[in-house]
N, CA, C and O of each residue as an XYZ file, in Angstrom:
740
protein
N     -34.480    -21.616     30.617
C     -34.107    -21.755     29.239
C     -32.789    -21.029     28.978
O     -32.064    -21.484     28.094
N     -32.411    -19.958     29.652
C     -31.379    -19.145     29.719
C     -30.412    -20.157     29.848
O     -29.830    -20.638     28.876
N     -30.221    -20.495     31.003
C     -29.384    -21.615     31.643
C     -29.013    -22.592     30.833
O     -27.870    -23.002     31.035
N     -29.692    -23.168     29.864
C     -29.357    -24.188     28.432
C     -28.741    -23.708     27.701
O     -27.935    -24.481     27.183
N     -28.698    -22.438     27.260
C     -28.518    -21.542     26.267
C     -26.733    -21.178     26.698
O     -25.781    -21.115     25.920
N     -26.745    -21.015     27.970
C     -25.161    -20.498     28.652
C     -24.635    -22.102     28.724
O     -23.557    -22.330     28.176
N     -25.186    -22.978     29.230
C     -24.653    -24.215     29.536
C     -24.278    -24.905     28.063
O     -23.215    -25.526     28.095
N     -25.018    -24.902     26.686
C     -24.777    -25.564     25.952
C     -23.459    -24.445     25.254
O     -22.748    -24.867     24.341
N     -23.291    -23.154     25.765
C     -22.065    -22.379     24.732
C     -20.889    -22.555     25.486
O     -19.751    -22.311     25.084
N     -21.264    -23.070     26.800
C     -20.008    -23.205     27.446
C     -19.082    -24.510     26.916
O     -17.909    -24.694     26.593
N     -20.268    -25.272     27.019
C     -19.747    -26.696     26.749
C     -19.200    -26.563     24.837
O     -18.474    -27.403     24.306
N     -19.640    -25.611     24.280
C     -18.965    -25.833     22.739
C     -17.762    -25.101     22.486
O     -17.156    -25.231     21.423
N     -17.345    -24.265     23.491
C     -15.890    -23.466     23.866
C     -15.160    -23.848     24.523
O     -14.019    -23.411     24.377
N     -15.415    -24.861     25.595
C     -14.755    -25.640     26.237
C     -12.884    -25.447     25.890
O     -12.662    -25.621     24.692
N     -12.143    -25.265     26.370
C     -10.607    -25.796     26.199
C     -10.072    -24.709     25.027
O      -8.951    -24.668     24.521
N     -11.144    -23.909     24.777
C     -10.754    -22.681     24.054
C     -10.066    -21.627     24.624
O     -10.619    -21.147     25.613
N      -8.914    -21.080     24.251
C      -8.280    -20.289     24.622
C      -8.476    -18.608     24.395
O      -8.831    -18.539     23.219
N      -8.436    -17.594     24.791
C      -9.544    -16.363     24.474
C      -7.650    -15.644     24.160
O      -6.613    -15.801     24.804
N      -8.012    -14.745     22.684
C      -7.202    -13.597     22.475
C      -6.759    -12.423     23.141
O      -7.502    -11.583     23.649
N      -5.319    -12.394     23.113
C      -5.157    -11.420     23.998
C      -4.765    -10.168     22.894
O      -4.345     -9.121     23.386
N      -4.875    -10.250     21.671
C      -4.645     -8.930     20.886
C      -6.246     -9.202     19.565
O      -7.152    -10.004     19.337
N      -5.656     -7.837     19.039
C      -6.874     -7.664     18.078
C      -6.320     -7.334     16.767
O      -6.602     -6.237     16.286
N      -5.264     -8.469     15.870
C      -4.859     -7.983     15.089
C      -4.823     -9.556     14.640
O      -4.358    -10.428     15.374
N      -5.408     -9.828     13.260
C      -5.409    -10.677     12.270
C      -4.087    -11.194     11.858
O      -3.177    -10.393     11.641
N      -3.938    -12.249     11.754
C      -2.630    -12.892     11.039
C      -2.800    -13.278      9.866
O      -3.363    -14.348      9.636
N      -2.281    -12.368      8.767
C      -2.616    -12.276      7.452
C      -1.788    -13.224      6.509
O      -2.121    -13.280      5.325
N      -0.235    -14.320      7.175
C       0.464    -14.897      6.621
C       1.362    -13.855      5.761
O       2.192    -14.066      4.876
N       1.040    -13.033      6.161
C       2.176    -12.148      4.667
C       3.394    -11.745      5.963
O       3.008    -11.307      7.047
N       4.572    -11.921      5.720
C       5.726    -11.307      6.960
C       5.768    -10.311      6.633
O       5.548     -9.909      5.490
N       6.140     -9.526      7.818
C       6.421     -8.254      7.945
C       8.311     -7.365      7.234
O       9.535     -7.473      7.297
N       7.579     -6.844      6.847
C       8.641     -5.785      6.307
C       9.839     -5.835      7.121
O       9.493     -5.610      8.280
N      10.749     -5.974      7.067
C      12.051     -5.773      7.193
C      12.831     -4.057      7.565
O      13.932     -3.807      7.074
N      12.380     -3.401      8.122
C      12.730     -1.983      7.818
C      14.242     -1.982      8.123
O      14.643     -0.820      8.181
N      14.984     -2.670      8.287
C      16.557     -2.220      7.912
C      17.199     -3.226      6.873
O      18.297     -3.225      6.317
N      16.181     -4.033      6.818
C      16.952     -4.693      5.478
C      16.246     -3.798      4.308
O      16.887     -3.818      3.257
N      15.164     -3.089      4.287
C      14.871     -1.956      3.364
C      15.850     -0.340      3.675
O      16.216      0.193      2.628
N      16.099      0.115      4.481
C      16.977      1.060      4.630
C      18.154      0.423      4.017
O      18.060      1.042      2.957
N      19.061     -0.230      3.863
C      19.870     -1.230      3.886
C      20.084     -1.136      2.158
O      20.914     -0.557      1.456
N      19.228     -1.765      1.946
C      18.811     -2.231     -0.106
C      19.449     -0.893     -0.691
O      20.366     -0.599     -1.458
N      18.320     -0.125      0.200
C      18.405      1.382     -0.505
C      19.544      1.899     -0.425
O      20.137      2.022     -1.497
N      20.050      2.243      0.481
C      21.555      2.671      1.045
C      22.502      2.088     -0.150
O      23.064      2.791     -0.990
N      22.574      0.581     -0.056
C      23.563      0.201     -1.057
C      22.844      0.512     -2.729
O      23.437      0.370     -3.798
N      21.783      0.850     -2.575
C      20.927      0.987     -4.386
C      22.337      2.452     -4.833
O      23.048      2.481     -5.838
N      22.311      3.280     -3.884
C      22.810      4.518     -4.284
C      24.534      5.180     -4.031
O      25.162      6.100     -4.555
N      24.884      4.049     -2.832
C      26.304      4.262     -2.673
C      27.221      3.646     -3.974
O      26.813      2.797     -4.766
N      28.371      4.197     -3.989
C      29.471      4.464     -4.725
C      30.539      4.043     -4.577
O      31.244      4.662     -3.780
N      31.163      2.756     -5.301
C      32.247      1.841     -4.706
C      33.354      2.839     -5.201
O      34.370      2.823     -4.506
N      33.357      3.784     -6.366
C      34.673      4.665     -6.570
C      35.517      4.296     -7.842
O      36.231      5.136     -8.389
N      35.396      2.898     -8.325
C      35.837      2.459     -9.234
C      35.372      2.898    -10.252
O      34.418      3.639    -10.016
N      35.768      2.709    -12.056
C      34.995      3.661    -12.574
C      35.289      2.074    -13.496
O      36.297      1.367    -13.478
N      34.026      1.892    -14.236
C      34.457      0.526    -15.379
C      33.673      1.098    -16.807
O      32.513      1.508    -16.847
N      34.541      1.018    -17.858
C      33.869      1.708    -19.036
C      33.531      0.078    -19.994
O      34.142     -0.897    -20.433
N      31.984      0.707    -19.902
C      30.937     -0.912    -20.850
C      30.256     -0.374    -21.930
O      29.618     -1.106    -22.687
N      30.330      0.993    -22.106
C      29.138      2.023    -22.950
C      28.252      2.189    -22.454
O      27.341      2.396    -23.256
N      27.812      2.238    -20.965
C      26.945      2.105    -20.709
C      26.301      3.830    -20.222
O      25.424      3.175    -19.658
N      26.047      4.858    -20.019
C      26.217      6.319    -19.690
C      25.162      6.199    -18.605
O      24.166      5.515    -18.842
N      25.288      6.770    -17.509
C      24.109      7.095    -16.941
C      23.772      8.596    -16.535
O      23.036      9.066    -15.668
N      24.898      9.372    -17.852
C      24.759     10.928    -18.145
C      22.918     11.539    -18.058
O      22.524     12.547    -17.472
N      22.209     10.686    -18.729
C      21.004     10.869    -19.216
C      20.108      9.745    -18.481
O      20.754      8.718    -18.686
N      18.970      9.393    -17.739
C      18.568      8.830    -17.156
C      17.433      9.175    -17.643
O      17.310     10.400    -17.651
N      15.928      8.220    -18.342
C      15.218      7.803    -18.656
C      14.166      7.280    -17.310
O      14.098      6.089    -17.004
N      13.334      8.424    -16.537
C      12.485      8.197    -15.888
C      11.198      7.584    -16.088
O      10.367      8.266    -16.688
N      10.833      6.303    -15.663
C      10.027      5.521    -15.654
C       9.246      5.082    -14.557
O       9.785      4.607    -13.557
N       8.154      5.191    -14.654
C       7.039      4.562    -13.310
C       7.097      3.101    -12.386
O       7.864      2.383    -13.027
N       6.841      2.685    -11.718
C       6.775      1.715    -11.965
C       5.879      0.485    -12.597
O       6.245     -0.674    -12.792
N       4.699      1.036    -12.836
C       3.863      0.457    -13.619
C       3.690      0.926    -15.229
O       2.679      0.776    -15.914
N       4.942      1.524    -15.627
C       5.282      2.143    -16.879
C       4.969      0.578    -17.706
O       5.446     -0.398    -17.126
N       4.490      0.410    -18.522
C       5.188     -0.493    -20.171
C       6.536      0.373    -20.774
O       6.380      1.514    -21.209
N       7.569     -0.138    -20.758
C       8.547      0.022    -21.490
C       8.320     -1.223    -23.450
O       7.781     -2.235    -23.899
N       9.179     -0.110    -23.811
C       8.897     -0.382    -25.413
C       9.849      0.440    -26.171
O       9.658      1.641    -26.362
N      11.157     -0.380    -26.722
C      11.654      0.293    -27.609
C      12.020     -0.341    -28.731
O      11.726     -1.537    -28.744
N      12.660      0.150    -29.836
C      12.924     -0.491    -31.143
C      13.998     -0.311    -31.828
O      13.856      0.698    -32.519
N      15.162     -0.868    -32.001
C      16.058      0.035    -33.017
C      15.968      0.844    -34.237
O      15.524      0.220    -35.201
N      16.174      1.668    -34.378
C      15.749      1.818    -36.382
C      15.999      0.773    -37.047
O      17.090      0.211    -36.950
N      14.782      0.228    -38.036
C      15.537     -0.652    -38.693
C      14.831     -1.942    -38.464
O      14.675     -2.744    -39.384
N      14.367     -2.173    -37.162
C      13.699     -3.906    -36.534
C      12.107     -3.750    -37.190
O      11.381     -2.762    -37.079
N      11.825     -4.931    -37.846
C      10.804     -4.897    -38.107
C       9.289     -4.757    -36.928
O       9.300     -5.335    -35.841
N       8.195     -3.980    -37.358
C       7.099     -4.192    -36.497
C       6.774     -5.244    -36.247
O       6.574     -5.375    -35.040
N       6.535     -6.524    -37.088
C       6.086     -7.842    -37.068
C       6.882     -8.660    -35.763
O       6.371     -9.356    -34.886
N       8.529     -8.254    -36.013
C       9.235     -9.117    -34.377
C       8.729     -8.029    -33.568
O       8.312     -8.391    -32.468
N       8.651     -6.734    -33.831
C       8.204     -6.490    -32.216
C       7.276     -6.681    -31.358
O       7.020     -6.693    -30.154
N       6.616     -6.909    -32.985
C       4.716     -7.300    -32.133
C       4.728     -8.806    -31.391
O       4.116     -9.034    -30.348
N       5.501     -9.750    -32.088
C       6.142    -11.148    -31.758
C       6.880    -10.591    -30.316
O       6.387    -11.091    -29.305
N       7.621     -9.948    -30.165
C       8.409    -10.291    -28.707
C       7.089     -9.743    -27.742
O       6.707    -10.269    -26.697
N       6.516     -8.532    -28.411
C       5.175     -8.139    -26.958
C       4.531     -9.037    -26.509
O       4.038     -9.091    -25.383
N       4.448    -10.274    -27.832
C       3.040    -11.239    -27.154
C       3.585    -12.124    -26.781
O       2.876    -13.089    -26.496
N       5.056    -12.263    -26.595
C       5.368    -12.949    -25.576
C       6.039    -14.471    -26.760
O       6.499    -15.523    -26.316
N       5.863    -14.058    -28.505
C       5.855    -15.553    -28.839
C       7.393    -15.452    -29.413
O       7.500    -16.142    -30.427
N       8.274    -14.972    -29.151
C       9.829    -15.065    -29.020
C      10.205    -15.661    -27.929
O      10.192    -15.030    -26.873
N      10.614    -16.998    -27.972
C      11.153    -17.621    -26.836
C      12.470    -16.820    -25.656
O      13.500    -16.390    -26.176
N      12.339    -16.741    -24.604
C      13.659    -16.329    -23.998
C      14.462    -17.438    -23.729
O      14.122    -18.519    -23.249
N      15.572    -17.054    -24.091
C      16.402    -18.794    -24.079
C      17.224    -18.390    -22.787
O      18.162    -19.123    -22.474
N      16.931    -17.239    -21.989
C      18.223    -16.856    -20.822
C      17.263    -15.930    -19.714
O      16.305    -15.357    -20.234
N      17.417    -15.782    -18.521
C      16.903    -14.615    -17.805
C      18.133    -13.964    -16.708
O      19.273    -14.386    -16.511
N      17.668    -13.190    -16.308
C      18.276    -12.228    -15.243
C      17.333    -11.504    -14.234
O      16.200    -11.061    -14.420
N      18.153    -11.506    -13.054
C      17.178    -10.523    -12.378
C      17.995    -10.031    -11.752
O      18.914    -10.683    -11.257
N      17.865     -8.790    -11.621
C      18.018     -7.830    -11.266
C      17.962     -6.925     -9.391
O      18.627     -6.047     -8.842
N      16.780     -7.792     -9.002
C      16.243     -7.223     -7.961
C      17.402     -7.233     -6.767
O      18.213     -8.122     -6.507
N      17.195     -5.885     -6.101
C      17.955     -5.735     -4.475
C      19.242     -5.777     -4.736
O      19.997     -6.088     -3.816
N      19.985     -5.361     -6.542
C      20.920     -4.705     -6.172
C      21.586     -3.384     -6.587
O      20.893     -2.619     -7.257
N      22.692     -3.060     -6.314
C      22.536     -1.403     -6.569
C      22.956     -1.687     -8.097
O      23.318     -2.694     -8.707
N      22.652      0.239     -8.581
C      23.093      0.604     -9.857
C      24.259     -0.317    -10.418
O      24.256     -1.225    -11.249
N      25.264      0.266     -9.644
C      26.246     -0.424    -10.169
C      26.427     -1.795    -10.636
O      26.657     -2.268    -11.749
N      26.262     -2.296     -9.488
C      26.063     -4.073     -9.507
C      25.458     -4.616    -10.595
O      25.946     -5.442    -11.367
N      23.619     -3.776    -10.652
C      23.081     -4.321    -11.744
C      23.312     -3.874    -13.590
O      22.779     -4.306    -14.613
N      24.339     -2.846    -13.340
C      24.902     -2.511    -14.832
C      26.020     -3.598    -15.114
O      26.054     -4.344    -16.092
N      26.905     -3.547    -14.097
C      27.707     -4.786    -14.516
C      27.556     -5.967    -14.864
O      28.104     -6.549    -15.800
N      26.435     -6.553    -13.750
C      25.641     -7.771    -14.316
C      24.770     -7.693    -15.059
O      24.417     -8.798    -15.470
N      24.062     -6.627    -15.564
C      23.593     -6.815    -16.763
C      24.493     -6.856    -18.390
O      24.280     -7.585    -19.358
N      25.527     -5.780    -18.200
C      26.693     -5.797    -19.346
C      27.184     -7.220    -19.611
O      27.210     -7.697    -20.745
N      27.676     -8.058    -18.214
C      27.626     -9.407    -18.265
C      27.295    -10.225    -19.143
O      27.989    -10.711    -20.036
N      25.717    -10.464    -18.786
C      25.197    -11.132    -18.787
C      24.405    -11.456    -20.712
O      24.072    -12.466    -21.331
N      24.415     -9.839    -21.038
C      24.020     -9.789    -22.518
C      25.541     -9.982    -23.255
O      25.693    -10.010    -24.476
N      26.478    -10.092    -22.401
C      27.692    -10.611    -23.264
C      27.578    -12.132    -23.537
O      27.780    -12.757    -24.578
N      27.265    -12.475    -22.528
C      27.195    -13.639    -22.653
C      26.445    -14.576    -23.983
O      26.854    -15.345    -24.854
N      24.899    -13.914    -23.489
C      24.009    -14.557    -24.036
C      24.138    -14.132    -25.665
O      23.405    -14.689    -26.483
N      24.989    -13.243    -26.029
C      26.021    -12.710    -27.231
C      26.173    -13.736    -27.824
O      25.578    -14.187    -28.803
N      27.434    -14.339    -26.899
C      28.317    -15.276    -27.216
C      27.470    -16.482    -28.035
O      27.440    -16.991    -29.156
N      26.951    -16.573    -27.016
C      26.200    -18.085    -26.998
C      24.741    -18.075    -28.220
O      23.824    -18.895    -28.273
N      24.928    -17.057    -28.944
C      23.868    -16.488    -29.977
C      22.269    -16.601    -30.047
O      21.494    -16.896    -30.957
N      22.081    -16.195    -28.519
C      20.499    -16.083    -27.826
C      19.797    -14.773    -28.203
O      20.199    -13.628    -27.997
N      18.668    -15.174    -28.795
C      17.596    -14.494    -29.522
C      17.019    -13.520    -28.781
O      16.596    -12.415    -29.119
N      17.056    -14.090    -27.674
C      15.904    -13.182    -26.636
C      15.769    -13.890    -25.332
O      15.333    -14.975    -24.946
N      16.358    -12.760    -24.779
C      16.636    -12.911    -22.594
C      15.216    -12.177    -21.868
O      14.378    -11.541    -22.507
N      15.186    -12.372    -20.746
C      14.439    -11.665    -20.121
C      14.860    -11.141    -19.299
O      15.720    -11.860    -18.789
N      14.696     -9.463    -18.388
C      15.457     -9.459    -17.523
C      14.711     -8.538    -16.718
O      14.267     -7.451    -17.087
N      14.594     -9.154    -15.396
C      13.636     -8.564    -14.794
C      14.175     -7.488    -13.687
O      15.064     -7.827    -12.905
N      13.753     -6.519    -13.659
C      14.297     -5.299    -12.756
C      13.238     -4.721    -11.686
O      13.355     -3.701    -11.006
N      12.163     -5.653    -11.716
C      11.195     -4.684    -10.684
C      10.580     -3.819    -10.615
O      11.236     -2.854    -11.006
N       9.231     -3.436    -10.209
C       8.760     -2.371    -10.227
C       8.925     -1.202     -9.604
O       8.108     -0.289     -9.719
N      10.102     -1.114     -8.816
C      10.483     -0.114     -7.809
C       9.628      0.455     -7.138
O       9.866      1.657     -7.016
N       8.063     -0.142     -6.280
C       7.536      0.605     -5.520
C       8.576      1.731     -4.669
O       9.147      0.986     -3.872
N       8.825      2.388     -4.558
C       9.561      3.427     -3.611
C       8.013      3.791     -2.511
O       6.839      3.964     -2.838
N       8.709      3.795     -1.106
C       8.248      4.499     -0.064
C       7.863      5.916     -0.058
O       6.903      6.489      0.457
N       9.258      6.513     -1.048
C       9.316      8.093     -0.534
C       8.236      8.704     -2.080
O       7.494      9.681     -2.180
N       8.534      7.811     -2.900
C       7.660      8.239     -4.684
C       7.902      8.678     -5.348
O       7.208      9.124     -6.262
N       9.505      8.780     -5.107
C      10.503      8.772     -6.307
C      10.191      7.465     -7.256
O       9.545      6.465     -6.943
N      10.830      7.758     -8.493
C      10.693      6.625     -9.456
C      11.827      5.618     -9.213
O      12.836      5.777     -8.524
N      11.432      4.509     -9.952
C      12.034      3.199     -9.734
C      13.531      3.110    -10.331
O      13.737      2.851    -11.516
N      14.363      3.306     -9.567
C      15.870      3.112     -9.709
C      16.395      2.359    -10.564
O      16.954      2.905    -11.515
N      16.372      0.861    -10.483
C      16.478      0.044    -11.810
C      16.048      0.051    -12.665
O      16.756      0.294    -13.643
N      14.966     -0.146    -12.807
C      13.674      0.020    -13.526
C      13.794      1.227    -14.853
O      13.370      1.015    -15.989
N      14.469      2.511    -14.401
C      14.664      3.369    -15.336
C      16.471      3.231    -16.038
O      16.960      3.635    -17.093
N      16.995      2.545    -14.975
C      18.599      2.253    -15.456
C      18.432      1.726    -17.014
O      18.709      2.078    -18.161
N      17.612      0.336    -16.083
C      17.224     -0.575    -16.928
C      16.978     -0.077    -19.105
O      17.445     -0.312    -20.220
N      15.937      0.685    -18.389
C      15.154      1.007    -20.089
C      16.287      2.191    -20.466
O      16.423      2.220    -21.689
N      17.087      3.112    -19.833
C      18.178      3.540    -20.671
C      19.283      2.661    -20.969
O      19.699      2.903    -22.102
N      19.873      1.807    -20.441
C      21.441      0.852    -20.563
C      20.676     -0.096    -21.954
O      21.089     -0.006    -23.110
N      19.622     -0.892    -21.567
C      19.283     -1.568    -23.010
C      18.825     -0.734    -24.364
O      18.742     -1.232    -25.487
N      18.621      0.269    -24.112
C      18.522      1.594    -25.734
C      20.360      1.478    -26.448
O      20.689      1.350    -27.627
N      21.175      1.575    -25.316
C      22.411      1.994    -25.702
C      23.387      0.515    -26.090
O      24.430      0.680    -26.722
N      22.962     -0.910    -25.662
C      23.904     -1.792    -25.235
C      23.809     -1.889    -27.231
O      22.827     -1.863    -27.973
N      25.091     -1.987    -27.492
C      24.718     -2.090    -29.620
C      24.525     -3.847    -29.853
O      24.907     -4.338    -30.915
N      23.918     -4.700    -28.792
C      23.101     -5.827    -29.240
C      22.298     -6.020    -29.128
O      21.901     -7.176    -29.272
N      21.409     -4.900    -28.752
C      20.336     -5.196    -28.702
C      19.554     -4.256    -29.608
O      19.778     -3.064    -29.821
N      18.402     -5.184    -30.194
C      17.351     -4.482    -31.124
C      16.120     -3.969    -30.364
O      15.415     -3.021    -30.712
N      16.008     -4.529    -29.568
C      14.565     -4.047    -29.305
C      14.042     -4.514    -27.799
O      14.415     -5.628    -27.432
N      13.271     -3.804    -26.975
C      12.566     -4.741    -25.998
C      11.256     -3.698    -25.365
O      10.946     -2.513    -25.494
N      10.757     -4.804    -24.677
C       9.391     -4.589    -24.249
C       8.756     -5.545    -22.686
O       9.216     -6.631    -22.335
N       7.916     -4.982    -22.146
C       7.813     -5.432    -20.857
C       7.110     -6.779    -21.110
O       6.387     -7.075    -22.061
N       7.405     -7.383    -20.260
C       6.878     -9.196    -20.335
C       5.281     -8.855    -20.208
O       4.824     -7.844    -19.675
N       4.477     -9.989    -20.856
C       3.396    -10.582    -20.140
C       3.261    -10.787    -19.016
O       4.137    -11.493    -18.516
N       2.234    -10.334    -18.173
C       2.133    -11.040    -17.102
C       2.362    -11.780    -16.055
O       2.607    -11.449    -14.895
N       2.237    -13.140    -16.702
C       2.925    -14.394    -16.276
C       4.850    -14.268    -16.109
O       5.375    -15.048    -15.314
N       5.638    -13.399    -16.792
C       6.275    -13.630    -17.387
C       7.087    -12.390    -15.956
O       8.234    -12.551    -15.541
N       6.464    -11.646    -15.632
C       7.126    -10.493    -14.696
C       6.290     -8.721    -14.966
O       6.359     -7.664    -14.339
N       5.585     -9.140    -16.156
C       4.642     -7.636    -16.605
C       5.274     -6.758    -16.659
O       6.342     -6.708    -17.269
N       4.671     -5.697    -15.921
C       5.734     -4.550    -15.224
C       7.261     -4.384    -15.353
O       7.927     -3.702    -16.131
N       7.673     -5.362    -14.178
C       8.521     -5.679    -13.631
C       9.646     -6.080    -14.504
O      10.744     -5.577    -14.265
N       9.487     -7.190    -15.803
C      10.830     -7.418    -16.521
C      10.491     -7.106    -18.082
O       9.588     -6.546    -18.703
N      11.194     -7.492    -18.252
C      11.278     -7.152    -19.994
C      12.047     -8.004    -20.794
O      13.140     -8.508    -20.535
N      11.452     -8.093    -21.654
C      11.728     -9.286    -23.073
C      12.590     -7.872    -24.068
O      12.204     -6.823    -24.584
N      14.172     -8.737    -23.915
C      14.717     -8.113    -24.907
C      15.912     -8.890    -26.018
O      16.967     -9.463    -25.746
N      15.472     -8.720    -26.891
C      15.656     -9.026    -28.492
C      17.244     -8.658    -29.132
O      17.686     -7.620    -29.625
N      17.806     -9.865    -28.910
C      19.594     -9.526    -29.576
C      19.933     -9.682    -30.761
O      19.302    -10.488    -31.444
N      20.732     -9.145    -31.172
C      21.423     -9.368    -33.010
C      22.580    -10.958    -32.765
O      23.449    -11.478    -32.066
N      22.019    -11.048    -33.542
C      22.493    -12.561    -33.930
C      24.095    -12.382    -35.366
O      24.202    -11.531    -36.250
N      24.775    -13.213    -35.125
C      25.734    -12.909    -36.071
C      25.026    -13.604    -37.581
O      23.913    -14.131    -37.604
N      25.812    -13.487    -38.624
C      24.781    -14.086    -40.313
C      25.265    -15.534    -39.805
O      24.655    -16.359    -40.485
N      26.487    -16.465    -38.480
C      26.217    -17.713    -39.234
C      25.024    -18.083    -38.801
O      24.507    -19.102    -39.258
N      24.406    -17.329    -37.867
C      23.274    -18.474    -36.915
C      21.647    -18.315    -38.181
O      20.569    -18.909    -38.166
N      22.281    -17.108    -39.237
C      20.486    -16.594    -40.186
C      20.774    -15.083    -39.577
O      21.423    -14.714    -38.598
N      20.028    -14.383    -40.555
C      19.831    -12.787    -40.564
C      18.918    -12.408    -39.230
O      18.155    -13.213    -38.697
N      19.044    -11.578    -38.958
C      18.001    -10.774    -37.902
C      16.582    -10.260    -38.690
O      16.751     -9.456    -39.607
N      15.339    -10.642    -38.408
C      14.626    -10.568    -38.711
C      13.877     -9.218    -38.615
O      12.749     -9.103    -39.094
């Protein structure tokens, strides 16, 4: 009976090939460790140039990365802010932010809210990441981020996305509109 038992498992393995390691293939790729040394390196180096946007990074606003950011101008009503938290202020523009340095992402963010200025957009999104850090320092952009939009003078207000939207990671923020487009609410 033995003999059935070995003969019928042989025959259902047949053409099967046997593992030569003991480690699961989880589909997720592996980390990059010099394109992460790399990110970082350029997050903190210093091109030397100096460009004045108002932007200060005298004072730096430390944030987690699973912080909610939330600010308000004096002056913006509670009702839009509670409207941009739940997400029911349309963003008519986005940005992201991710993998590049300070610099880069102040400029392109100064940019980019010029733009959406111009073009008299209500509300951008702009996502900066949660800055997991390795070492557990706080999140580099992430805190740029929530000081440069307190100071940029078009913006009223912002708050971290929904979920769906980047959570954490980006933020819904709220611009002054000139009187022809209607008052700021």
């Amino acid at each position: 009976m033995q003999d059935d038992d070995f003969s019928l498992f042989s025959s259902a393995v047949k053409g099967v090939k046997p593992l030569h390691h003991d480690r699961a293939e989880t589909g997720k790729p592996k980390s990059d460790r010099h394109q992460l040394v790399s990110r970082r390196l350029n997050a903190t180096v210093s091109t030397g140039e100096l460009k004045v946007d108002g932007l200060s990074d005298q004072f730096v606003i430390d944030v987690g990365g699973d912080d909610e950011l939330y600010w308000a101008r004096d002056g913006v009503q509670d009702s839009q802010m509670r409207k941009l938290k739940a997400g029911q202020i349309a963003f008519e523009g986005s940005l992201d932010l991710h993998g590049m340095s300070v610099e880069k992402a102040r400029e392109t963010l100064w940019e980019f809210l010029a733009e959406a200025t111009r073009f008299e957009v209500r509300c951008v999104r702009v996502t900066h990441g949660k800055g997991i850090r390795l070492d557990g320092r706080r999140p580099l952009i992430k805190s740029h981020v929530n000081t440069w939009l307190r100071q940029h003078p078009q913006v009223l207000g912002f708050t971290s996305c929904l979920p769906r939207h980047g959570g954490a990671g980006a933020a819904y923020v709220m611009l002054k509109r000139s009187m022809l487009e209607g008052r700021d609410e």
